[in-house]
DRENTORTOR-40875 format. One record per residue: residue number from 1; residue in one letter; x, y, z of N, C-alpha, C, O in turn. Coordinates in nm, 3 decimals. Layout:
<sites>
{NUM,"A",{X,Y,Z},{X,Y,Z},{X,Y,Z},{X,Y,Z}}
...
</sites>
This chain:
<sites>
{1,"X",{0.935,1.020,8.269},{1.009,0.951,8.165},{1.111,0.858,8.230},{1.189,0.884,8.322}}
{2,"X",{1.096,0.759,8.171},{1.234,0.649,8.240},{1.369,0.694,8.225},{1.402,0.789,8.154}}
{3,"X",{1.454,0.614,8.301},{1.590,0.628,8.263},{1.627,0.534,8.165},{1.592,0.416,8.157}}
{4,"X",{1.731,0.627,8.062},{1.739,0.493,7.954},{1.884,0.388,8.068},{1.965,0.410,8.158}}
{5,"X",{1.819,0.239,7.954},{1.908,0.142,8.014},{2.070,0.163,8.011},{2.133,0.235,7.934}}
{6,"X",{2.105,0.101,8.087},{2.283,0.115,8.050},{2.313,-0.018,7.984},{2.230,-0.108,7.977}}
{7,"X",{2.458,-0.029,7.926},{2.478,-0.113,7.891},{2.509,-0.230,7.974},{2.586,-0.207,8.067}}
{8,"X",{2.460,-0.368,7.959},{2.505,-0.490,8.026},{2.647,-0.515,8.020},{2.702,-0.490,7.913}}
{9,"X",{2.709,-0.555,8.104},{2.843,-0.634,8.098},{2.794,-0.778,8.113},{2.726,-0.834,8.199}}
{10,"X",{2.868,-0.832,7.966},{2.813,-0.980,7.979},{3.072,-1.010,7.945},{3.180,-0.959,7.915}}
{11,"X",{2.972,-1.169,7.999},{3.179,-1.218,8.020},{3.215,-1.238,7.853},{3.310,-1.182,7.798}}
{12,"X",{3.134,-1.316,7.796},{3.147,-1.374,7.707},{3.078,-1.352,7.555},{2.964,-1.392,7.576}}
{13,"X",{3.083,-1.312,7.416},{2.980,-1.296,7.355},{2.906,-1.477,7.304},{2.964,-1.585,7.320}}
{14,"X",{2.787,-1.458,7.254},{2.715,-1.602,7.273},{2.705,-1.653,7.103},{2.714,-1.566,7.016}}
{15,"X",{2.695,-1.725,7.084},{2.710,-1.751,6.947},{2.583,-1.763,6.880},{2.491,-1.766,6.962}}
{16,"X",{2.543,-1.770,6.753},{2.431,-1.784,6.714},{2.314,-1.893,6.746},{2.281,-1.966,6.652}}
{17,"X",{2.262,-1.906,6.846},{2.159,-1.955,6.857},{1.984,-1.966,6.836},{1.915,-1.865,6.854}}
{18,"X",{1.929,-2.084,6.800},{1.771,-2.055,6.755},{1.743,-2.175,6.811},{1.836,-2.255,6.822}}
{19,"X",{1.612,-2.208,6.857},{1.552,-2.332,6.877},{1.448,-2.304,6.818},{1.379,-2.203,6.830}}
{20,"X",{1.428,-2.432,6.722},{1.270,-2.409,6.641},{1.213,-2.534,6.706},{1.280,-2.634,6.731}}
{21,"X",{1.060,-2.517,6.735},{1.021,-2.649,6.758},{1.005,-2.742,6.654},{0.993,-2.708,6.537}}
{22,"X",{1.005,-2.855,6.692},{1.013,-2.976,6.603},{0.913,-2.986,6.465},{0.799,-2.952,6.497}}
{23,"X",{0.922,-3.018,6.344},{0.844,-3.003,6.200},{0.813,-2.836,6.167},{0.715,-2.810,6.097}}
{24,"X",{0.891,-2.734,6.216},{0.844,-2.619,6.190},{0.977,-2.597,6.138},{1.062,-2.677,6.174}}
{25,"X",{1.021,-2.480,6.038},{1.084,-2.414,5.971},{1.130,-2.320,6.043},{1.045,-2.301,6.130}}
{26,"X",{1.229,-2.240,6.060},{1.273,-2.110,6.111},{1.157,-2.004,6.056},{1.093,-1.926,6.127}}
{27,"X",{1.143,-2.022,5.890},{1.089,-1.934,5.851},{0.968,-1.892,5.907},{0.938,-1.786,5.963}}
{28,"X",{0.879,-2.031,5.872},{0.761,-2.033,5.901},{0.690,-2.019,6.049},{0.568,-2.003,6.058}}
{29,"X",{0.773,-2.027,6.162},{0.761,-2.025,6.336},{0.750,-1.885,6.391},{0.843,-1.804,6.387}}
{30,"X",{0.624,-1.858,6.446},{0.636,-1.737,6.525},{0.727,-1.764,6.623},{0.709,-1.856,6.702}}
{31,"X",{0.811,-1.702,6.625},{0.934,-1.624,6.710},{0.979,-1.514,6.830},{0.985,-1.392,6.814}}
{32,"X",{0.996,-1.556,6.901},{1.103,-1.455,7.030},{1.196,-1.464,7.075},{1.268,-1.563,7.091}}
{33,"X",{1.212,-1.314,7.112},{1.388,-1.251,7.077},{1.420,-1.254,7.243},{1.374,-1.170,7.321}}
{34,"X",{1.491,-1.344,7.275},{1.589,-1.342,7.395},{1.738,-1.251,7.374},{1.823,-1.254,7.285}}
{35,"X",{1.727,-1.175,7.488},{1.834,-1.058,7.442},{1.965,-1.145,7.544},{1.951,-1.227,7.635}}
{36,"X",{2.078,-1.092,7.488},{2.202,-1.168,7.536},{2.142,-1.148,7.704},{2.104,-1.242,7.774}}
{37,"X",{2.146,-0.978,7.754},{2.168,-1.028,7.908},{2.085,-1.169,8.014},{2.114,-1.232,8.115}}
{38,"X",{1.951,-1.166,7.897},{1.880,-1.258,7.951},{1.919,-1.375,7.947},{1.902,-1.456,8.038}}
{39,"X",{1.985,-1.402,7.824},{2.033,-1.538,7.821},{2.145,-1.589,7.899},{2.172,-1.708,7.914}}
{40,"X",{2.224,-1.462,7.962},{2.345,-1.410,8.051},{2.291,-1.447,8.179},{2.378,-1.490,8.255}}
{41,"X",{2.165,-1.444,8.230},{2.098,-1.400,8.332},{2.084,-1.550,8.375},{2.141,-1.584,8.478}}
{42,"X",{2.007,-1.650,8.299},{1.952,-1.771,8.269},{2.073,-1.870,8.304},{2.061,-1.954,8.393}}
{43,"X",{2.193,-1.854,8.224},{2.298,-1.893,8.251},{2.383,-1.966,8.393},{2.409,-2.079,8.434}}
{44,"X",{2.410,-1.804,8.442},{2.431,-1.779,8.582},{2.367,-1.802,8.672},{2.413,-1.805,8.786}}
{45,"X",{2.231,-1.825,8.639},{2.131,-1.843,8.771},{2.081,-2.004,8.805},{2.077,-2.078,8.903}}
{46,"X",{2.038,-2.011,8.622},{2.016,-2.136,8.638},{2.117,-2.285,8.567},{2.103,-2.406,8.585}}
{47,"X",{2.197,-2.221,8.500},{2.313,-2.358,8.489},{2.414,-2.378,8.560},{2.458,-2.488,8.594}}
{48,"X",{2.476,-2.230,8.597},{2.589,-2.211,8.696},{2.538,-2.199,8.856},{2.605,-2.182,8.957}}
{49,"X",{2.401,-2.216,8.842},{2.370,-2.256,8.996},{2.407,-2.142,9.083},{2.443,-2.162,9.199}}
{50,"X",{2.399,-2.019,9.030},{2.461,-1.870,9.157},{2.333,-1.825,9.185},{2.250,-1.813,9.096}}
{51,"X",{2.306,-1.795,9.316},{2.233,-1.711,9.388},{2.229,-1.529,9.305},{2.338,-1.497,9.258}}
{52,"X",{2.123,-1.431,9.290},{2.119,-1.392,9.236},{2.214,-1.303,9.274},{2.293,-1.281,9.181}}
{53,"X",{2.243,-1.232,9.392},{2.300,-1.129,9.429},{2.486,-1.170,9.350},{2.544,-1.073,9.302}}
{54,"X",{2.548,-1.285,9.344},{2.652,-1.337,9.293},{2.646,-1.305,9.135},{2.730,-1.242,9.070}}
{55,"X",{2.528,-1.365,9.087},{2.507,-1.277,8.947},{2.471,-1.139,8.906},{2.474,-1.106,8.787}}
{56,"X",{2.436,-1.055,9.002},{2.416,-0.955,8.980},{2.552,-0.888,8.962},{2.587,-0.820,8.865}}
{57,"X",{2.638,-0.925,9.098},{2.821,-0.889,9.040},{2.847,-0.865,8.955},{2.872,-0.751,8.915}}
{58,"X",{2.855,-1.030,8.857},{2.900,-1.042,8.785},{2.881,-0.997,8.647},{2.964,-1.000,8.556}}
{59,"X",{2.721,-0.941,8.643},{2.671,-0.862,8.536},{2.690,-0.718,8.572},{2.667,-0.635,8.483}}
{60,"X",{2.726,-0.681,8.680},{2.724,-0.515,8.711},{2.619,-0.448,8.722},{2.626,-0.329,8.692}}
{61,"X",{2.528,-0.489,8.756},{2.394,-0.449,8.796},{2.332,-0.465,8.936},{2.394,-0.534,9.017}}
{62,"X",{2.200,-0.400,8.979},{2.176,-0.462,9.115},{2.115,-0.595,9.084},{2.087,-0.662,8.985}}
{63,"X",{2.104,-0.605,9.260},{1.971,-0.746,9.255},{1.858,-0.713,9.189},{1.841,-0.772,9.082}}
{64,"X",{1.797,-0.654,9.215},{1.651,-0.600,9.198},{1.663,-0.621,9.048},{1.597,-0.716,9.006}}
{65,"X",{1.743,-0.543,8.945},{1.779,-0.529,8.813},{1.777,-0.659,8.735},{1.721,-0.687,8.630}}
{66,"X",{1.888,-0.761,8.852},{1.890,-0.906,8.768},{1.749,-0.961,8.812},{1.680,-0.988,8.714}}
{67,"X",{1.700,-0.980,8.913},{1.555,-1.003,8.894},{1.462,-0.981,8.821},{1.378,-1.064,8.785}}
{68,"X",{1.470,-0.847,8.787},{1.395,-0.830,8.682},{1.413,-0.921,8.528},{1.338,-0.976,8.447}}
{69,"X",{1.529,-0.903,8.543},{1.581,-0.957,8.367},{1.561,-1.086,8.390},{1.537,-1.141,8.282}}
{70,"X",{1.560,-1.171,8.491},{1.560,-1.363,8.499},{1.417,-1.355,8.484},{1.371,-1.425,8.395}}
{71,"X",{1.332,-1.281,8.554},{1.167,-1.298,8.561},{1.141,-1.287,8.355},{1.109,-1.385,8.288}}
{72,"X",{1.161,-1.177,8.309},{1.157,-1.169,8.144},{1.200,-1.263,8.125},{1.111,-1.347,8.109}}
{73,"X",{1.310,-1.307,8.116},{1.396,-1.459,8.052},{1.272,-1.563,8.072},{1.202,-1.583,7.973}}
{74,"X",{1.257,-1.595,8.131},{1.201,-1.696,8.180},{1.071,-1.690,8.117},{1.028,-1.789,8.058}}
{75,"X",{0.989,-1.556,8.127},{0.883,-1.565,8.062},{0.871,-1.597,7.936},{0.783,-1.674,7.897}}
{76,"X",{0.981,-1.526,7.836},{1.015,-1.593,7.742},{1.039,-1.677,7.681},{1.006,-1.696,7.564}}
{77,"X",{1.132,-1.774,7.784},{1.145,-1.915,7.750},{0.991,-2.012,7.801},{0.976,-2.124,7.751}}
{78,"X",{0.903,-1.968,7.885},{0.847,-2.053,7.882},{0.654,-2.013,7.761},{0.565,-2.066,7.693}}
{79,"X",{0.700,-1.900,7.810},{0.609,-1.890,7.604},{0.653,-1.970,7.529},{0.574,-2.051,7.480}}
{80,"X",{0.787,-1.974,7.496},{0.831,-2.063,7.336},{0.760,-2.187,7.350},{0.672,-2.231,7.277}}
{81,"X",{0.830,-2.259,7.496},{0.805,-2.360,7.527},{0.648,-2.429,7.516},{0.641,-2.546,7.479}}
{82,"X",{0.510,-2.348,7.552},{0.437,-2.344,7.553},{0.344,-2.347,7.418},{0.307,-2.454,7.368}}
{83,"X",{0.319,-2.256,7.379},{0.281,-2.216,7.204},{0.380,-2.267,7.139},{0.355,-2.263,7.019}}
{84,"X",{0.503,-2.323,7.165},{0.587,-2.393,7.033},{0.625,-2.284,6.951},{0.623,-2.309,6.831}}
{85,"X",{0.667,-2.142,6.991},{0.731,-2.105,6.920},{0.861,-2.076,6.946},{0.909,-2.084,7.059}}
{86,"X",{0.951,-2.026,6.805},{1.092,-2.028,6.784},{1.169,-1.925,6.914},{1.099,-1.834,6.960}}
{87,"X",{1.292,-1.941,6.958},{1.359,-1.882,7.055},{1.494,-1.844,7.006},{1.579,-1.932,6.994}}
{88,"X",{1.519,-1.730,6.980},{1.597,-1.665,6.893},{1.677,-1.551,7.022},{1.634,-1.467,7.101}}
{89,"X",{1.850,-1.622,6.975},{1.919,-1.528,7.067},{1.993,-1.380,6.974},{2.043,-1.386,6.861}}
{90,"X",{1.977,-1.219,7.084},{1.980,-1.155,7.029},{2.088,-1.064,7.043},{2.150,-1.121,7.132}}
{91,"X",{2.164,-0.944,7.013},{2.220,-0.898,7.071},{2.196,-0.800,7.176},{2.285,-0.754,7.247}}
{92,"X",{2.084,-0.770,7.182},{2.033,-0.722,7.319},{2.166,-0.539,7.349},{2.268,-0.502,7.291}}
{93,"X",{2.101,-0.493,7.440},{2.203,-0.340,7.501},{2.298,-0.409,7.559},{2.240,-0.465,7.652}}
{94,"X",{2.448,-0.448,7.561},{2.540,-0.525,7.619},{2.651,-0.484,7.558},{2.667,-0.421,7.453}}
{95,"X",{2.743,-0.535,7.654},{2.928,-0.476,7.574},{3.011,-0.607,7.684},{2.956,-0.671,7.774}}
{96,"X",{3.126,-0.614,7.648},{3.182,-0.720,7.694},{3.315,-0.675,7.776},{3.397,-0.584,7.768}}
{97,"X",{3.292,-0.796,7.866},{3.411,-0.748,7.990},{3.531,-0.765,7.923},{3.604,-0.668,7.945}}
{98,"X",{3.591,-0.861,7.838},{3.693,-0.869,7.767},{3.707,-0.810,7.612},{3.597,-0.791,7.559}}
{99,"X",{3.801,-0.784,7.545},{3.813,-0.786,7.426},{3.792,-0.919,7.363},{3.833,-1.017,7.426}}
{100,"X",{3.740,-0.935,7.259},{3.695,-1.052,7.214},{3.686,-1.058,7.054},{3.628,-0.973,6.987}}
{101,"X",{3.761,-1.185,6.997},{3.827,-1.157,6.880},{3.754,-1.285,6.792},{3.703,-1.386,6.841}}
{102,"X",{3.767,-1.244,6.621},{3.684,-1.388,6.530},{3.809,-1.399,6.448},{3.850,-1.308,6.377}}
{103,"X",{3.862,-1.505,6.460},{3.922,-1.596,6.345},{3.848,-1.601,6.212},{3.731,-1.638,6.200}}
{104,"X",{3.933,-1.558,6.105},{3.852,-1.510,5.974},{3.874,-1.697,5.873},{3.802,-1.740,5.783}}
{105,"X",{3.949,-1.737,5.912},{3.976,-1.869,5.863},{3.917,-1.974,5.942},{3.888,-2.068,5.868}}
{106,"X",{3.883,-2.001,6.083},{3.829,-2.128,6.101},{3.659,-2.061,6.176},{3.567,-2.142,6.183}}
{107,"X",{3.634,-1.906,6.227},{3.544,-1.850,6.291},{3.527,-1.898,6.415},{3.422,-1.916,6.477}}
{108,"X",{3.678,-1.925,6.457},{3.625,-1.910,6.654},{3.624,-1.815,6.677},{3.658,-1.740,6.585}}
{109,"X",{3.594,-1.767,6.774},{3.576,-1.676,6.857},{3.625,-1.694,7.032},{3.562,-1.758,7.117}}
{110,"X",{3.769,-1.611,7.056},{3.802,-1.595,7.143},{3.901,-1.502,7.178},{3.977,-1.448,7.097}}
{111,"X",{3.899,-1.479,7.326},{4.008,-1.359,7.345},{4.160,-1.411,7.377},{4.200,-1.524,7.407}}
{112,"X",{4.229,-1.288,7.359},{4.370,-1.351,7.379},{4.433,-1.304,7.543},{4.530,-1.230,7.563}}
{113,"X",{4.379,-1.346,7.608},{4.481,-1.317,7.772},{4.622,-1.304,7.781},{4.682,-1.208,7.828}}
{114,"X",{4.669,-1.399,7.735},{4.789,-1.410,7.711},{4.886,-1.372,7.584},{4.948,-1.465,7.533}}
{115,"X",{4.902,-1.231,7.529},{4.937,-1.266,7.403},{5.068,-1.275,7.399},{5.116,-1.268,7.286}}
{116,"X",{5.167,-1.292,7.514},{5.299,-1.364,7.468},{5.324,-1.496,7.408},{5.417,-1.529,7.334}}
{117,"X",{5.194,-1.590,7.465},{5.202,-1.669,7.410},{5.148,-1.714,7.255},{5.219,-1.767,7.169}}
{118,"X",{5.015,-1.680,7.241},{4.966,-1.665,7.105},{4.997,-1.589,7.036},{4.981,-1.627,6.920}}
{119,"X",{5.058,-1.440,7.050},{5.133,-1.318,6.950},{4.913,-1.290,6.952},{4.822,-1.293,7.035}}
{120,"X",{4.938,-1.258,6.766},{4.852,-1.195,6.735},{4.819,-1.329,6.664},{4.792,-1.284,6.553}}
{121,"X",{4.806,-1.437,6.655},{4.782,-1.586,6.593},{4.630,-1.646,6.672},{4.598,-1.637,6.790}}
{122,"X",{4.580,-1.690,6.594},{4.416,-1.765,6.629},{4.479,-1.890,6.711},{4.542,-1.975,6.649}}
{123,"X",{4.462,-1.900,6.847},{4.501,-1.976,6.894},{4.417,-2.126,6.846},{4.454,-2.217,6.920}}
{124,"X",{4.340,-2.162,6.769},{4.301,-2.299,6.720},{4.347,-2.331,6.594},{4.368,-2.447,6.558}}
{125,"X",{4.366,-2.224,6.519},{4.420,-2.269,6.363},{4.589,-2.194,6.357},{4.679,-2.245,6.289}}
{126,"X",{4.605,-2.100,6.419},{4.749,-2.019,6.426},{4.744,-1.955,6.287},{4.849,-1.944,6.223}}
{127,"X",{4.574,-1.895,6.216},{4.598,-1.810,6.118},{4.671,-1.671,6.167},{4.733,-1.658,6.273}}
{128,"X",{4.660,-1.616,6.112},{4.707,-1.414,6.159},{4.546,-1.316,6.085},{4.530,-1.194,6.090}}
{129,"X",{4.455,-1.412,6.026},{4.319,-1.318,5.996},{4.244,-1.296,6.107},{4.126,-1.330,6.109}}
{130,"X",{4.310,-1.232,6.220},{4.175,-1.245,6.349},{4.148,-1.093,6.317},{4.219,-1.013,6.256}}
{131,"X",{4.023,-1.077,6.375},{3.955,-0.922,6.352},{3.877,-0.916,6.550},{3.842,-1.010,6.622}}
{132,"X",{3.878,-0.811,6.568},{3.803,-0.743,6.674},{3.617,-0.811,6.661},{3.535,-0.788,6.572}}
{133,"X",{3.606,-0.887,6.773},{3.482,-0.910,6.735},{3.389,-0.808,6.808},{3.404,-0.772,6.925}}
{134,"X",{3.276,-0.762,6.711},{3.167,-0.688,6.685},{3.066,-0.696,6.699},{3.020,-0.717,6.586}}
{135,"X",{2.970,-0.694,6.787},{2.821,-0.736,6.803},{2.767,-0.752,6.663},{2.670,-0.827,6.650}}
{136,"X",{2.821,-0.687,6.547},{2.727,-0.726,6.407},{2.754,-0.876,6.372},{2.674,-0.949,6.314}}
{137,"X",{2.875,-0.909,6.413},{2.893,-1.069,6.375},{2.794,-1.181,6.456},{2.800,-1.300,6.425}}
{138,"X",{2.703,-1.132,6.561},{2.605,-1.191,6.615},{2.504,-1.191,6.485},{2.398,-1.130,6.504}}
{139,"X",{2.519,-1.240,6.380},{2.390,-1.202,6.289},{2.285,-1.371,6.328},{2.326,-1.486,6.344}}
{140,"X",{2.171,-1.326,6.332},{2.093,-1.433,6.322},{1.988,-1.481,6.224},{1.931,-1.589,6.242}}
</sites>
């Protein structure tokens, strides 16, 4: 029997993303589910340009582990790419290195590092409706 997975440490949570290919509907597009770490994985490797062992750090996992997860990513993205179908980001097994907060009045999403300076205030609108953000607010 395997070991079950642990949870990912990802930095940041990701916002709702989909790519449908072009004249197709969300509805109507066969679809795959990219899980955050992968898209975490994809990120770091291939936009931020880090060698894997640097991303593996930074996700808390081994090499071997993030290898695994960039090889899936990838397969994934290049199915969509291929057959033209939809690429849907998910919340995937993950928890976040920071506390990370949603503005109930404008819906950013960010953490407060500093809260002498912001108090408990949405640092883009300076409402006071911020809430604890929740992997359920990833809805897609």
């Amino acid at each position: 029997m395997a070991r079950p997975v642990k949870p990912r440490k990802l930095l940041i949570p990701h916002r709702n993303i989909s790519f449908v290919p072009e004249g197709d509907s969300v509805q109507n597009a066969e679809s795959i589910t990219l899980l955050s770490e992968e898209y975490e994985t994809i990120k770091l490797v291939d936009y931020e340009r880090m060698n894997h062992l640097e991303a593996a750090n930074i996700l808390h996992v081994s090499r071997s582990t993030l290898t695994r997860i960039y090889e899936k990513a990838r397969k994934k993205i290049a199915e969509c790419l291929v057959e033209g179908k939809t690429l849907k980001l998910s919340g995937g097994n993950s928890i976040y290195i920071e506390n990370w907060f949603r503005c109930e009045k404008c819906n950013s999403i960010f953490n407060i590092p500093d809260k002498k300076r912001f108090g408990e205030n949405c640092p883009v609108c300076s409402s006071v409706s911020i809430k604890s953000f929740q992997k359920s607010d990833l809805k897609l």
